[in-house]
C-alpha positions in Angstrom: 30.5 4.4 22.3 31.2 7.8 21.0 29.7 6.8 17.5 26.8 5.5 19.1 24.5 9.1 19.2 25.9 10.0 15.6 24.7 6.6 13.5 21.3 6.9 15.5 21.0 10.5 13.9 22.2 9.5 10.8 20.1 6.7 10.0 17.3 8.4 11.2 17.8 11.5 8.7 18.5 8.8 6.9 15.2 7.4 6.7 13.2 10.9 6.8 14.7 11.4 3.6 13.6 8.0 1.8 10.4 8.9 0.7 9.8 5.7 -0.9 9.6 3.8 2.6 6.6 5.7 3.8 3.3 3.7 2.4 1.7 3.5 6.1 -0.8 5.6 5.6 -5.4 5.5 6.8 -7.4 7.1 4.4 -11.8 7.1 4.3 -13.7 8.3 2.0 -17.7 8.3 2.8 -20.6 9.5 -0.1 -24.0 10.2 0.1 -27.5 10.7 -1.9 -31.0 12.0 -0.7 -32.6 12.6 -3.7 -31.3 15.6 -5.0 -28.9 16.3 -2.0 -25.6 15.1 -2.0 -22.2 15.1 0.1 -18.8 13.2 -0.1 -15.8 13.5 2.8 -12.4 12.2 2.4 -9.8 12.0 4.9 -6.6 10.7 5.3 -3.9 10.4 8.4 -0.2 9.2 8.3 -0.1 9.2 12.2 -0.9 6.3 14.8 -2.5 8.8 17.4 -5.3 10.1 15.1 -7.2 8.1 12.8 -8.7 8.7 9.6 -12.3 9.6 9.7 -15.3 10.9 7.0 -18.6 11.3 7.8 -21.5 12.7 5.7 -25.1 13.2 6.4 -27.5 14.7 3.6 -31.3 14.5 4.7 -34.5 15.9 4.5 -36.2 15.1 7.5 -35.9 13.0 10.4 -37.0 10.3 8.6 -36.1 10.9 4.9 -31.9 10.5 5.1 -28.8 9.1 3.9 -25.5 8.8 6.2 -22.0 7.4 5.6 -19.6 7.2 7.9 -15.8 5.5 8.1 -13.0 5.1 10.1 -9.3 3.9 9.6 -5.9 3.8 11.6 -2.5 2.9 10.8 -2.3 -0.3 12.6 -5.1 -2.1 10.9 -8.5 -1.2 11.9 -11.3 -0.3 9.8 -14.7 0.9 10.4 -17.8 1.4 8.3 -21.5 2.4 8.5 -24.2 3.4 6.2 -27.9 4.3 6.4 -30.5 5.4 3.5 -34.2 5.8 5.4 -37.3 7.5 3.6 -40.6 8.3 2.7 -40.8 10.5 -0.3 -40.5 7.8 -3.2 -36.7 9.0 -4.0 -33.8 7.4 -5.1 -31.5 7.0 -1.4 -27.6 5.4 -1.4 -24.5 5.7 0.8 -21.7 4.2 0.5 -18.4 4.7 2.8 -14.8 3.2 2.5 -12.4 2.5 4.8 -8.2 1.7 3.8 -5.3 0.8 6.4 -2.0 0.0 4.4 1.2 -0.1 6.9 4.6 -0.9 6.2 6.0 -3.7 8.5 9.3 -4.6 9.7 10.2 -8.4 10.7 13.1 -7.4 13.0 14.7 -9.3 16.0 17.7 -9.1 18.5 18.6 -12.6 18.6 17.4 -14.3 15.3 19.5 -14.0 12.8 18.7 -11.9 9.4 17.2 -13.8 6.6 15.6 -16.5 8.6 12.6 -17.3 7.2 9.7 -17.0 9.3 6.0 -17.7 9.3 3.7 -14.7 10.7 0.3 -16.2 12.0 -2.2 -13.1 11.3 -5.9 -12.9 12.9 -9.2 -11.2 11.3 -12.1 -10.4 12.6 -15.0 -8.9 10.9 -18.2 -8.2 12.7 -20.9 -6.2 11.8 -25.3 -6.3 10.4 -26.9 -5.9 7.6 -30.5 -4.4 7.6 -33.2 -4.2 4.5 -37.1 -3.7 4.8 -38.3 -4.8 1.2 -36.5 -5.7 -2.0 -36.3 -1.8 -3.1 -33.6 -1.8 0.4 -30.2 -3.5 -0.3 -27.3 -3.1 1.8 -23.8 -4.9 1.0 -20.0 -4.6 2.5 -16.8 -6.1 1.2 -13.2 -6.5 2.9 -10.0 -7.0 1.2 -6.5 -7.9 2.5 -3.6 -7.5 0.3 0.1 -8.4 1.2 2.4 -6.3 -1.0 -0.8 -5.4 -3.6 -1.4 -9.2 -3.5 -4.9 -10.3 -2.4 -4.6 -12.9 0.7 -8.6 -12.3 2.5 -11.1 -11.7 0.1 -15.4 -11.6 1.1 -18.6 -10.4 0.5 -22.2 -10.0 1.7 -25.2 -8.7 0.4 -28.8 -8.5 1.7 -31.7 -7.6 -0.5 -34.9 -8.8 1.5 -35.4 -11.8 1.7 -32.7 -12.9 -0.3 -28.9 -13.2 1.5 -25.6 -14.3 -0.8 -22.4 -14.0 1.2 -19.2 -14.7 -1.0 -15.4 -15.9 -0.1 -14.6 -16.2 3.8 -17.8 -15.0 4.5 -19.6 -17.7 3.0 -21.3 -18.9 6.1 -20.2 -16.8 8.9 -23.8 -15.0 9.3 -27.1 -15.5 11.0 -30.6 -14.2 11.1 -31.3 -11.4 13.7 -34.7 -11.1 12.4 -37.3 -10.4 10.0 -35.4 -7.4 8.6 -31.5 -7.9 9.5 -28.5 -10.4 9.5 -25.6 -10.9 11.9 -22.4 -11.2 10.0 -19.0 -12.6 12.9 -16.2 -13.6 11.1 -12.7 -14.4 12.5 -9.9 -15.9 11.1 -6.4 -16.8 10.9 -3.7 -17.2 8.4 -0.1 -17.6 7.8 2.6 -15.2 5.6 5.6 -16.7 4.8 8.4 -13.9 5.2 12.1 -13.8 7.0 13.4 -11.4 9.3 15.0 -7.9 8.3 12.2 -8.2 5.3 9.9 -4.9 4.8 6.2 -6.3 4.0 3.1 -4.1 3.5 -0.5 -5.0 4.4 -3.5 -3.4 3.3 -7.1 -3.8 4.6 -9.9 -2.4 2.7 -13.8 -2.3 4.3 -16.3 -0.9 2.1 -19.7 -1.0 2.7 -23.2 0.6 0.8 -26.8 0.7 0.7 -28.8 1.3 -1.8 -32.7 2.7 -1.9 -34.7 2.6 -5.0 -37.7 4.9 -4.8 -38.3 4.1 -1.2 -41.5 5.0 0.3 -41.2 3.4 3.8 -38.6 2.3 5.8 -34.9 2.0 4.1 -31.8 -0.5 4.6 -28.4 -0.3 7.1 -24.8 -1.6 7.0 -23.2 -1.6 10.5 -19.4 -2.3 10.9 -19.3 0.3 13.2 -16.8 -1.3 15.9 -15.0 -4.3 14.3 -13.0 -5.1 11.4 -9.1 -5.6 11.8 -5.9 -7.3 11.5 -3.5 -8.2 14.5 -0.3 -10.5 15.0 -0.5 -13.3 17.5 2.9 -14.7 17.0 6.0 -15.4 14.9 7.2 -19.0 13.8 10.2 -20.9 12.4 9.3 -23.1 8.9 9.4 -26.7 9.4 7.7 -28.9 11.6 7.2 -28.8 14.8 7.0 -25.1 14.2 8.0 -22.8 17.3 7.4 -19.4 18.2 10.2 -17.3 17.7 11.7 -13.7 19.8 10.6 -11.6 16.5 8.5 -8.3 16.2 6.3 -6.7 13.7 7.5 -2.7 14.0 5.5 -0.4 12.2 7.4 1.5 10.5 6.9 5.4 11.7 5.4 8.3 9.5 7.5 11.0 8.2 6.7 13.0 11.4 8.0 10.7 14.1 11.2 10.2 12.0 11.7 13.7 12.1 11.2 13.6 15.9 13.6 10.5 16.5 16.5 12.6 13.9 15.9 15.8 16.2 16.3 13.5 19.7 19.7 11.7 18.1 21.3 14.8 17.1 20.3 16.0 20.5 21.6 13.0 22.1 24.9 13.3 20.2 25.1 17.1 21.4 24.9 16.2 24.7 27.5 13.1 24.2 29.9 15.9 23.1 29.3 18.0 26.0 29.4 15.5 28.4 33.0 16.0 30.6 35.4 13.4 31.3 36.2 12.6 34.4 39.3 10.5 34.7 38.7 7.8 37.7 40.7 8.2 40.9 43.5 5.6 41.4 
């Protein structure tokens, strides 16, 4: 019991010192043109409690505009929207992008290490796409990559009238109107791993629009409030499969290590200081 408070301080100096562990990390980046106006914003965050978030806004009127905006947190959410409106004949575009890449533990009490395991993963991508005329094209992309290995790959782009959607989102949109298509997108899949393995996932939204010379009107891409990764469940290999006692931790940022190495030497200090009461026969 004694040694208890000490290994929980040491192996969390431990870690705070392994720089190489700490990949979790959100980072946007969002760009826009008006013309001759210009602006960029990047941002990053290795926390869980504060996202990632860039936002630009160059304009020259109410009407005559180009916005990017992005958001990103540790835990796999991503967030995108982009707007180019006008009606001065200029060149408009704005394009933003959006990265979550976190380091995951496959960790369990009861199951032994090195039992392979299957993780069952769930997408969702949700968002619309908006063009007046051909001159209008808006466009987003999302990438999933398990250790820098693509596993969820799509595309969509709409130049009006025309619509090509590529990969898993080959046919998961729908008209909205004359101007504008509904893209909903879930889906599932399965990563083969085993438990006491470290495995690192990162989701990637980008989306743009682009404005040639645009005299009226202009084009959106809205993935405002959905595009994310989550784990329903844990498996054993074989068949039947059956869901096992394993969780996904994420593995903390540089700053919370340093929080939980303060709190075990602290909880050591008081171990040590703790008297010893011998009981009463």
């Amino acid at each position: 019991m004694k040694n208890k408070p000490f290994f929980l301080a040491a192996v969390s100096i431990f870690f705070l010192f392994q720089a190489c562990l700490f990949a979790s990390y959100a980072i946007c980046n969002a760009y826009s043109v008006y013309g001759n106006l210009s602006g960029s914003d990047l941002k990053t965050s290795n926390s869980l409690t504060k996202p990632a978030q860039a936002e630009v806004l160059v304009s020259a009127g109410l009407s005559d505009y180009a916005s990017s905006w992005a958001q990103a947190t540790l835990d796999g959410k991503v967030y995108g929207l982009t707007e180019g409106f006008g009606t001065a004949g200029v060149d408009i575009s704005a394009h933003s992008s959006a990265d979550s890449s976190a380091d995951w533990l496959v960790w369990s009490d009861t199951v032994p290490l090195g039992t392979p395991v299957r993780l069952w993963v769930d997408l969702l991508f949700e968002g619309r796409l908006y063009s007046e005329q051909r001159q209008a094209v808006s466009s987003a992309s999302a990438v999933l990559l398990l250790n820098g290995q693509s596993l969820y790959s799509a595309s969509i782009r709409f130049q009006n009238p025309t619509l090509t959607a590529d990969g898993l989102w080959a046919y998961s949109y729908v008209s909205s109107g004359p101007f504008s298509y509904d893209l909903y997108a879930p889906g599932s899949l399965f990563i083969a791993t085993s438990v006491g393995q470290k495995i690192n996932l990162t989701l990637t939204l980008q989306t743009s629009v682009e404005c040639t010379q645009i005299t009226f009107g202009g084009a959106r891409t809205d993935f405002a409030s959905s595009g994310s990764y989550a784990f329903l469940g844990v498996y054993s290999v074989g068949t039947p499969s059956k869901p096992l006692n394993v969780q996904m931790i994420l593995i903390p940022e540089p700053a919370s290590l340093l929080l939980l190495a303060c709190g075990g030497c602290l909880l050591g200090r008081n171990f040590r200081k703790e008297p010893f009461f011998p009981l009463a026969r």
